[in-house]
DOVO-993457 format. One record per residue (C-alpha): residue in three letters; x, y, z. Coordinates in steps of 0.1 Angstrom, whole numbers, padded with zeros to 4 digits, always signed. Example, Ala and Ser with C-alpha at 12.3 -4.5 7.8 and 13.67 -1.06 7.14 Angstrom:
# DOVO-993457
ALA+0123-0045+0078;SER+0137-0011+0071;
# end
This chain:
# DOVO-993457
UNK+0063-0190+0285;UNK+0038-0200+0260;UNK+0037-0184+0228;UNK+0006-0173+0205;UNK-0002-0167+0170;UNK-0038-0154+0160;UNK-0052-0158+0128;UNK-0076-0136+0109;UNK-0091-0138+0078;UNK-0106-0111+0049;UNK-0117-0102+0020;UNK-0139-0137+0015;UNK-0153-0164+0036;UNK-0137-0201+0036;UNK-0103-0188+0025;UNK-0087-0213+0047;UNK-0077-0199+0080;UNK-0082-0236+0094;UNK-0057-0254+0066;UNK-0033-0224+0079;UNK-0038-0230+0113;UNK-0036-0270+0110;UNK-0006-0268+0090;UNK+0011-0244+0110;UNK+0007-0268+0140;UNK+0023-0295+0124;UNK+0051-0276+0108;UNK+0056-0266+0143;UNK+0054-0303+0157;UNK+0079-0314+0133;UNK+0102-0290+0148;UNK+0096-0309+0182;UNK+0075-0279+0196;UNK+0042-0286+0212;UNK+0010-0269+0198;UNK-0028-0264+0210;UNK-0048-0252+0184;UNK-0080-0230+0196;UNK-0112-0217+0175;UNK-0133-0188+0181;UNK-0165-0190+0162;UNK-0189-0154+0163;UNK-0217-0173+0158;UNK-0243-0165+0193;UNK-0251-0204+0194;UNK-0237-0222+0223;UNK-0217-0246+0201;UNK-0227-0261+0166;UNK-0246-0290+0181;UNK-0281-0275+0170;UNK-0272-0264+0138;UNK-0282-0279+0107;UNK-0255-0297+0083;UNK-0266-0274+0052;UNK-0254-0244+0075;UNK-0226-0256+0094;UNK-0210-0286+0079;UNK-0204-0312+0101;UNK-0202-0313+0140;UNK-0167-0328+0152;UNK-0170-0343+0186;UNK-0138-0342+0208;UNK-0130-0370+0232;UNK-0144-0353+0262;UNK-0180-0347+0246;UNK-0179-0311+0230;UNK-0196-0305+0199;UNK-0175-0283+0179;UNK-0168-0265+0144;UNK-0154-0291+0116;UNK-0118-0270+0118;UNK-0111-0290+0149;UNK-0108-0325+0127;UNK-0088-0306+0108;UNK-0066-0291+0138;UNK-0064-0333+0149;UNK-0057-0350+0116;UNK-0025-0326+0107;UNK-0013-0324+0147;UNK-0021-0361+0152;UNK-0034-0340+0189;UNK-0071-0344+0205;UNK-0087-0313+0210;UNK-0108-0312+0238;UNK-0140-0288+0247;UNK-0107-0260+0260;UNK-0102-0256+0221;UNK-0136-0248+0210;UNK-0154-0211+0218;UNK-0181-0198+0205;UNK-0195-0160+0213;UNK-0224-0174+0226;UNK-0206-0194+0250;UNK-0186-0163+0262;UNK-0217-0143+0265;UNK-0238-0173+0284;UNK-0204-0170+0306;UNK-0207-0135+0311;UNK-0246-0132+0314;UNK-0242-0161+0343;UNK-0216-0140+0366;UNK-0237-0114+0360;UNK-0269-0131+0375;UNK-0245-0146+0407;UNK-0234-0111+0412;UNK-0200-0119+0402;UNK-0196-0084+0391;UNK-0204-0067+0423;UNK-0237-0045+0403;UNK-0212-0032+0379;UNK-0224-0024+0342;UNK-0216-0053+0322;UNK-0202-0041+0289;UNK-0187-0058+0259;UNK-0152-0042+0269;UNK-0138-0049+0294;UNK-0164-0080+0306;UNK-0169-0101+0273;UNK-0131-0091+0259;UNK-0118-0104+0293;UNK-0138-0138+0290;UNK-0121-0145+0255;UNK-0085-0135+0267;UNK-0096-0162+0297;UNK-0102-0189+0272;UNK-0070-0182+0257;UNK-0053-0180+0284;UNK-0072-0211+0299;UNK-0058-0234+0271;UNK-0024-0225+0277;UNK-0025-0230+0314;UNK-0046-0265+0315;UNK-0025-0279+0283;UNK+0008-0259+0287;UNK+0020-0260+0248;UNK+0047-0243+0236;UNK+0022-0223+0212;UNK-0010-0218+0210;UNK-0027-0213+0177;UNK-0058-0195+0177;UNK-0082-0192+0145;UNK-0106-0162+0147;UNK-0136-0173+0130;UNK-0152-0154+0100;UNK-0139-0122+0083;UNK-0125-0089+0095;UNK-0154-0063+0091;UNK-0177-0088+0104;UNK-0201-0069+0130;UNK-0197-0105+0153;UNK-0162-0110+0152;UNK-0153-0076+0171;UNK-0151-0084+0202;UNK-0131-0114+0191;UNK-0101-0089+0173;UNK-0107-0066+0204;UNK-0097-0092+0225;UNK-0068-0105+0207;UNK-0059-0071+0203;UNK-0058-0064+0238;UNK-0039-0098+0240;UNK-0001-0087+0229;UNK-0001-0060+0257;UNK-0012-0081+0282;UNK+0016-0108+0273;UNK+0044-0087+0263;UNK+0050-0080+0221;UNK+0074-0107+0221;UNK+0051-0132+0229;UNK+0023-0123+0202;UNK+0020-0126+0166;UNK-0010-0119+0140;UNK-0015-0139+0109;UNK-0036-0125+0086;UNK-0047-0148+0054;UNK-0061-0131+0023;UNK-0068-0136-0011;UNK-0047-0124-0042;UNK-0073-0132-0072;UNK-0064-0135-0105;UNK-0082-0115-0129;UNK-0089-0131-0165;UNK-0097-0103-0187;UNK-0066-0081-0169;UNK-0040-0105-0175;UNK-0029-0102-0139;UNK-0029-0106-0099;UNK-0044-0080-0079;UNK-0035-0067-0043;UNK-0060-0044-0036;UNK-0082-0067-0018;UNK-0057-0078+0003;UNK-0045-0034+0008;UNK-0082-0029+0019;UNK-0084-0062+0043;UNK-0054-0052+0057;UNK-0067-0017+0063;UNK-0099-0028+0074;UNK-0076-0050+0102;UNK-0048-0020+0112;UNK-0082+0002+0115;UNK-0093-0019+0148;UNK-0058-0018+0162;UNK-0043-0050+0141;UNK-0011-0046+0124;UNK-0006-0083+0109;UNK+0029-0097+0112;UNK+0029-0116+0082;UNK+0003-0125+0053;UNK-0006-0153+0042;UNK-0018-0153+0003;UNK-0044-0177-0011;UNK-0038-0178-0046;UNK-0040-0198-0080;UNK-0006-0196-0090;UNK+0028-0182-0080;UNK+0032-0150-0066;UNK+0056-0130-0088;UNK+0089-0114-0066;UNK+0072-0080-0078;UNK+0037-0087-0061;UNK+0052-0101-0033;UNK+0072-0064-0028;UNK+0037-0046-0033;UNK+0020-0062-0009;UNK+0046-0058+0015;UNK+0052-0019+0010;UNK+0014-0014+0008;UNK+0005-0035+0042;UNK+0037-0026+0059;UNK+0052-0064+0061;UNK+0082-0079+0055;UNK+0085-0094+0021;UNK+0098-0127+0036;UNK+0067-0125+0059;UNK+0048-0125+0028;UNK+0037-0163+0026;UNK+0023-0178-0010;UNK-0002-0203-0005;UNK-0016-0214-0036;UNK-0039-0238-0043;UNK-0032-0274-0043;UNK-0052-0310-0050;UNK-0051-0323-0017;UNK-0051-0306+0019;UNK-0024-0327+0028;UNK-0002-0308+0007;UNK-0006-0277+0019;UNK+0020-0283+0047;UNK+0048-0288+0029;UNK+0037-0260+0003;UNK+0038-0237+0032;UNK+0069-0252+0047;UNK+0087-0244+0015;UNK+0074-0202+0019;UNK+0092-0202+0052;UNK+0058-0199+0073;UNK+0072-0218+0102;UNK+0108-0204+0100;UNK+0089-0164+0102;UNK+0070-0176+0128;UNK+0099-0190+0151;UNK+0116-0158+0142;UNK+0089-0136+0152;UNK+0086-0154+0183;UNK+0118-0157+0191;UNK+0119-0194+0195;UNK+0149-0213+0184;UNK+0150-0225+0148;UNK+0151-0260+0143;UNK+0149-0283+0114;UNK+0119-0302+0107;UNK+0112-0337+0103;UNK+0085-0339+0076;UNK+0096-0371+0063;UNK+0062-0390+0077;UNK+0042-0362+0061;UNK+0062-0362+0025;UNK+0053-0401+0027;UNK+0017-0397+0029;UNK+0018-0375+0001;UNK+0040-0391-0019;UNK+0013-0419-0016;UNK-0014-0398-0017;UNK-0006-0386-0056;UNK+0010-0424-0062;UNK+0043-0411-0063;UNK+0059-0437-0043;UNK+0087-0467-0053;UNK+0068-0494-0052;UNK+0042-0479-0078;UNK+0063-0461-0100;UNK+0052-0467-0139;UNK+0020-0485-0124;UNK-0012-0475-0123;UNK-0033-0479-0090;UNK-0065-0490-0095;UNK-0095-0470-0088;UNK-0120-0478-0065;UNK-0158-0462-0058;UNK-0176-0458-0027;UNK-0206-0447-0023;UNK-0215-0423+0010;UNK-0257-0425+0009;UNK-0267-0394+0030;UNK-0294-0369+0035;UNK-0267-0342+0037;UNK-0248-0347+0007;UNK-0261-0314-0014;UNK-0232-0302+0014;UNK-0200-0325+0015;UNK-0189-0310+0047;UNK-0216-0324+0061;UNK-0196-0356+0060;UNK-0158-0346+0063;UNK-0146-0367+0085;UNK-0159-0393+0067;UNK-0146-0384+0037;UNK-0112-0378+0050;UNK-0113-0415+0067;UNK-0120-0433+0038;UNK-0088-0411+0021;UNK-0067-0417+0048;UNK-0078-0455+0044;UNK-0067-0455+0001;UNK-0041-0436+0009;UNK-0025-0466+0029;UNK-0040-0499+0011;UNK-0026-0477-0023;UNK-0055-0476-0045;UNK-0073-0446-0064;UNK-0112-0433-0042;UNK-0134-0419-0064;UNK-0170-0413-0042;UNK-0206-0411-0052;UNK-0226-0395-0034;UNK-0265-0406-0032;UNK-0295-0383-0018;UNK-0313-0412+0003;UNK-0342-0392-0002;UNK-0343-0398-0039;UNK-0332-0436-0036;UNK-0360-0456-0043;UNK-0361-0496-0040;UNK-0371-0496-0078;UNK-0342-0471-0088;UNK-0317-0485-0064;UNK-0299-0506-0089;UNK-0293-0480-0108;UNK-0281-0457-0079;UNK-0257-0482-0066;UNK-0249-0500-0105;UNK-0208-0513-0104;UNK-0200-0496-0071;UNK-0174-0511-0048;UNK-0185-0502-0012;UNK-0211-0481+0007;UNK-0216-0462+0035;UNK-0246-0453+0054;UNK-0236-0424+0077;UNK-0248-0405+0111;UNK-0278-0382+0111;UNK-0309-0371+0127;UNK-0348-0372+0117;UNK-0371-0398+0094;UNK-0364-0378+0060;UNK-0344-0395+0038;UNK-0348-0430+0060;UNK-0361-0454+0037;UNK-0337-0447+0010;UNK-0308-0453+0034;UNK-0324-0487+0043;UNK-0331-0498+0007;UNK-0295-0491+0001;UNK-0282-0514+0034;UNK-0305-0539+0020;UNK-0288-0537-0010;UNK-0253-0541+0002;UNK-0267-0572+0024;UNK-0285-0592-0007;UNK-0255-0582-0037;UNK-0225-0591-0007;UNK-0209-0552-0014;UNK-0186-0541+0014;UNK-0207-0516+0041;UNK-0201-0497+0065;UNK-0226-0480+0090;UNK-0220-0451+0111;UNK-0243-0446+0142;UNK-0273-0436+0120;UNK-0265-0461+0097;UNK-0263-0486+0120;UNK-0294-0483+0136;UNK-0309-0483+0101;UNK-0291-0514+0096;UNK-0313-0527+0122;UNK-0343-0520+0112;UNK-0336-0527+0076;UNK-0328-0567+0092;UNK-0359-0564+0116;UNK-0382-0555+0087;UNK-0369-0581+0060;UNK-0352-0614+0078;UNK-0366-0616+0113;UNK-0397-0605+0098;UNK-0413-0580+0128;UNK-0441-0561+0118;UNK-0439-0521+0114;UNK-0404-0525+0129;UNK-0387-0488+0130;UNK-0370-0462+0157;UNK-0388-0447+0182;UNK-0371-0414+0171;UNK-0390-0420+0134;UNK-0424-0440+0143;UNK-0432-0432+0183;UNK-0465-0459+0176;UNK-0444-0487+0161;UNK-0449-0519+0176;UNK-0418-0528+0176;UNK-0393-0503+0181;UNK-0359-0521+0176;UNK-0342-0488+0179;UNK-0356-0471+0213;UNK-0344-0442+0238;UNK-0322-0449+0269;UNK-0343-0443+0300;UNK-0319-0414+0309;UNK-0327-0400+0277;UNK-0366-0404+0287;UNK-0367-0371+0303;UNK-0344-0347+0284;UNK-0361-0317+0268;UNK-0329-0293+0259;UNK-0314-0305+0222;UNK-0277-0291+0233;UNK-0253-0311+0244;UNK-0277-0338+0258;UNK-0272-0371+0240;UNK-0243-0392+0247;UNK-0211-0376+0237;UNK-0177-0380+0238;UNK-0153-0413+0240;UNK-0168-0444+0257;UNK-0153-0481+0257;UNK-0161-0509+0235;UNK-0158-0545+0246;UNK-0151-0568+0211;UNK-0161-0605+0205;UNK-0135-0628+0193;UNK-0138-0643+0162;UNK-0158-0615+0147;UNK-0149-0588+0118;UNK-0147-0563+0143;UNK-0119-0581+0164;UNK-0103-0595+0135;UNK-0100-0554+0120;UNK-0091-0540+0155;UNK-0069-0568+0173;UNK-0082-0557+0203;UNK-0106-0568+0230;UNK-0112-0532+0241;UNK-0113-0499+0220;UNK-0124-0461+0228;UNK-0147-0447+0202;UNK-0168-0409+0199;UNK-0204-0410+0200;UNK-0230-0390+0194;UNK-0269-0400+0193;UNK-0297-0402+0216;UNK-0311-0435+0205;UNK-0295-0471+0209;UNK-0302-0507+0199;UNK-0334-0519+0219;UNK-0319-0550+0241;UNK-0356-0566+0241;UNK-0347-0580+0205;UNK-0312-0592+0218;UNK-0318-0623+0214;UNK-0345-0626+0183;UNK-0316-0609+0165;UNK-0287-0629+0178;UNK-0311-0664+0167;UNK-0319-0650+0133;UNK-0281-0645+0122;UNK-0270-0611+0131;UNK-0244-0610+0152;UNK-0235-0585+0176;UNK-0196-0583+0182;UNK-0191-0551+0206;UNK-0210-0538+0235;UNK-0201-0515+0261;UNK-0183-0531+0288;UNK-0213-0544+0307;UNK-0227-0559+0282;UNK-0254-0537+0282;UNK-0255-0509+0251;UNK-0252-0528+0217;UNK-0218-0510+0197;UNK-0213-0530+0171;UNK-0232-0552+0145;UNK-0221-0573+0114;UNK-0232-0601+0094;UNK-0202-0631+0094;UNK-0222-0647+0063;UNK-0216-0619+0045;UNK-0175-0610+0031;UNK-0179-0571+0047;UNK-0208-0564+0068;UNK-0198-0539+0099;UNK-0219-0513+0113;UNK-0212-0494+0147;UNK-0234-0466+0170;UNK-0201-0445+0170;UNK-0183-0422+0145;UNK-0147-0438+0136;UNK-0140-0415+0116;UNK-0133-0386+0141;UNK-0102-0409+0152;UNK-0087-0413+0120;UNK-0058-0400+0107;UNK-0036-0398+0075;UNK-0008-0418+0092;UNK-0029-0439+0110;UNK-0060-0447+0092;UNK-0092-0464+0113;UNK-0092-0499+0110;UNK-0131-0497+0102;UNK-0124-0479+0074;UNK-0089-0492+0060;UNK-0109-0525+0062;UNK-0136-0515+0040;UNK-0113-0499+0014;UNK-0094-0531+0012;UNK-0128-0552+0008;UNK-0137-0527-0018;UNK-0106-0531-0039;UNK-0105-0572-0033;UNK-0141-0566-0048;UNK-0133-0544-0075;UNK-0099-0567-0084;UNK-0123-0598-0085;UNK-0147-0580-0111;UNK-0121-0569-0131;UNK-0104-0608-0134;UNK-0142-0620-0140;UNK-0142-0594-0168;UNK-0104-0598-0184;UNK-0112-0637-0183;UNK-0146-0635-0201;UNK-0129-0611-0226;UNK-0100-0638-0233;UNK-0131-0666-0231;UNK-0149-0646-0263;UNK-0114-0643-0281;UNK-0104-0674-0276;UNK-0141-0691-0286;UNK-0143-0665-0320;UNK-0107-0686-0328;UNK-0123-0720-0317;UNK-0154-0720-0334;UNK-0157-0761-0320;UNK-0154-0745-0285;UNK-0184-0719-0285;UNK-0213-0738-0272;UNK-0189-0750-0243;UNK-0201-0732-0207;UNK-0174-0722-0187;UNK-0178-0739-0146;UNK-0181-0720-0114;UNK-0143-0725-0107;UNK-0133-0713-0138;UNK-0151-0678-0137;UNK-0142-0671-0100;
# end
């Protein structure tokens, strides 16, 4: 029978319950069990897909179309799993459910009442995950923080859950916080006593707790907590703060989170095979073999975004390009530039000694012209780029405007009276008036042209990427583009939707109307963006020879005084 572990969170928002979660699944995974990882967001909206990036973060689109809470490219990247639309719920989806039975007289003109009608369509979720992907355990992250008025129904229905399934089967995770207070000297518990109390209150006793902290838990606190929130002290888990996410794992691993949870379970122990996952952190801090007394060099990237006063907003994109140093063994440092303050006068300035860029995805005009001055940019000063669905259709019109030299060329989405909208609505988008969960979503095929970038990164003829957009490459200027030097090197199978762009004259220029970085993981970065960061570093290792050679050039003509009016050639800088 499948197994399930809830976890709650208190005292303070963003303490981490999806870190916990993630690596719980993979500490599980390494043990050869099989996880589905589930989230329940309180929120009253459908799914996330409406809501703005300074709110939410960023919306993670599974393979089957969903738009869901960020957590879930977590819940991917550390299981190496897709999620699907099962692992997503939201209250508003449960209560749209609910309101919708009601209205086909499901309920026979019974009352409809949060318990037992909305607590019996969460348990149905749950239960709906396990049936359709029968794992081993399923994980299940309660969104937001006990006490919140929206997550009751939630923690009613979990709490309902372990009689339904039988104690044995059912464990609650609660993770706190243990702050550290200054002027005290010391660590103090009582936050985590009252969020525990605030949990047993609703009918939750927690099974163990996990402690975010910023340093060791001393034996004695651990004993505190324990007596105080009647846990076991080896059920008391330290989970201090470290550099990287990807470490948080094997930081857990070492408090015995997975071996309490297969106890509590009753599920056989087994040892884990983390060796993969020491690897890429080992890398990650530099701290393999191969670069042992070395320095890596450093690399910058710069992410040019209307979203970036939130860097969620661009996770998976962030975690991409990591996953992408992490593997070519270099050092990312990223700058992040408001497109709405770029500026073709300033953009020098914004972009001065930078390695690689990336426009991303979004929606709306604001911020547009900034994005494009930067893609120009990249295209006239030969920097690495990378476009991502947004980006890419900026890329278009940035190449419409300048080289093939079409008057007022824009999107429809951004100038409805252009006359010539390079970037233009499907005709089954003609129509659509709902926002939710209308545009193209999910995985769709990719055919690739040989002897392009694209091909050459991939070394395949056909790849499966996420989208999500409403607006696509207008096929009228096919061929106007196509004569004038851009080169279009995927399309949909049919030939008929434009996928991917790039410029051969130019030593990295890719851009794509899909997101690549929601497949990308730290064992298995995206080609897209491995490719990048090894443009970027063959770009920064070029500037720094140019710059070591013109250094020894000045030492070597201050000894030579007869020398110093000789110019160095072409072949002798490069």
């Amino acid at each position: 029978m499948t197994k399930f572990v809830f976890i709650t969170g208190g005292v303070v928002s963003s303490i981490g319950k999806g870190i916990v979660a993630a690596s719980l699944g993979r500490l599980l995974k390494s043990r050869d069990y099989s996880v589905s990882i589930l989230k329940l967001d309180p929120y009253i909206n459908v799914d996330p897909g409406t809501m703005s990036p300074f709110q939410h973060g960023e919306v993670f689109v599974t393979q089957d179309g969903a738009e869901t809470d960020l957590d879930l490219g977590h819940y991917e990247r550390f299981t190496d799993t897709s999620m699907s639309r099962l692992n997503s719920v939201t209250a508003g989806s449960i209560y749209q459910a609910v309101i919708n039975k009601e209205r086909r007289g499901d309920y026979q003109g019974g009352t409809v009442q949060v318990i037992p009608h909305i607590t019996h369509e969460c348990k149905e979720r749950i239960r709906r995950v396990a049936r359709d992907t029968n794992p081993d355990v399923v994980i299940t992250e309660v969104g937001g923080t006990v006490g919140d008025i929206e997550s009751l129904p939630f923690l009613e229905a979990i709490r309902q859950f372990r009689k339904d399934v039988g104690r044995q089967n059912v464990i609650y995770v609660h993770v706190t916080l243990v702050p550290y207070i200054a002027s005290a000297g010391e660590m103090k518990t009582k936050p985590t006593q009252h969020s525990v109390k605030e949990l047993r209150s609703i009918g939750i006793q927690p099974d163990m707790l996990v402690c975010r902290c910023d340093r060791p838990l001393a034996k004695g606190i651990k004993e505190k907590v324990s007596e105080f929130c009647d846990v076991e002290v080896e059920s008391v888990i330290t989970a201090q703060d470290a550099d990287s996410i990807y470490e948080v794992p094997l930081i857990l691993e070492r408090e015995g989170l997975a071996q309490q949870t297969l106890e509590l379970l009753h599920l056989e122990s087994r040892q884990p095979d983390l060796r993969g996952w020491q690897t890429i952190v080992d890398r990650l801090y530099h701290r393999d073999t191969d670069n042992l007394g070395t320095t890596p060099p450093t690399i910058e990237i710069a992410i040019v975004g209307k979203y970036i006063q939130l860097s969620d907003a661009y996770l998976s994109v962030v975690e991409a390009l990591r996953h992408g140093a992490i593997e070519i063994g270099v050092e990312l440092n990223i700058r992040w530039v408001n497109s709405e303050e770029v500026q073709n006068n300033s953009i020098e300035s914004d972009l001065e000694n930078i390695d690689g860029i990336i426009v991303p995805g979004g929606f709306g005009i604001r911020g547009i012209d900034g994005k494009i001055a930067a893609i120009q940019y990249a295209r006239q000063q030969n920097i690495p780029f990378l476009g991502l669905c947004l980006g890419m259709q900026c890329s278009v019109i940035e190449w419409a405007r300048h080289i093939a030299k079409l008057e007022r060329a824009d999107s429809a989405e951004f100038d409805p009276e252009t006359p010539n909208p390079v970037i233009n609505l499907l005709p089954e988008q003609q129509d659509v008036v709902d926002l939710g969960g209308t545009m193209r979503l999910g995985l769709y095929p990719c055919r690739l042209q040989r002897d392009t970038l694209a091909y050459q990164l991939y070394q395949q003829e056909v790849v499966y990427e996420r989208h999500r957009h409403r607006y696509e490459f207008n096929n009228a200027y096919r061929n106007l583009f196509v004569e004038s030097g851009y080169q279009i090197s995927g399309t949909s199978p049919d030939g008929r939707l434009v996928e991917m762009v790039e410029l051969s004259s130019h030593p990295f220029f890719i851009a794509v109307q899909f997101h690549p970085e929601f497949q990308s993981r730290p064992n298995t970065p995206h080609p897209l963006f491995r490719g990048l960061v090894k443009a970027a570093s063959c770009r920064r290792s070029l500037h720094l020879n140019v710059s070591t050679q013109r250094q020894s050039t000045e030492i070597s003509t201050s000894e030579n005084p007869q020398d110093s009016n000789r110019v160095q050639s072409p072949a002798e800088v490069s």
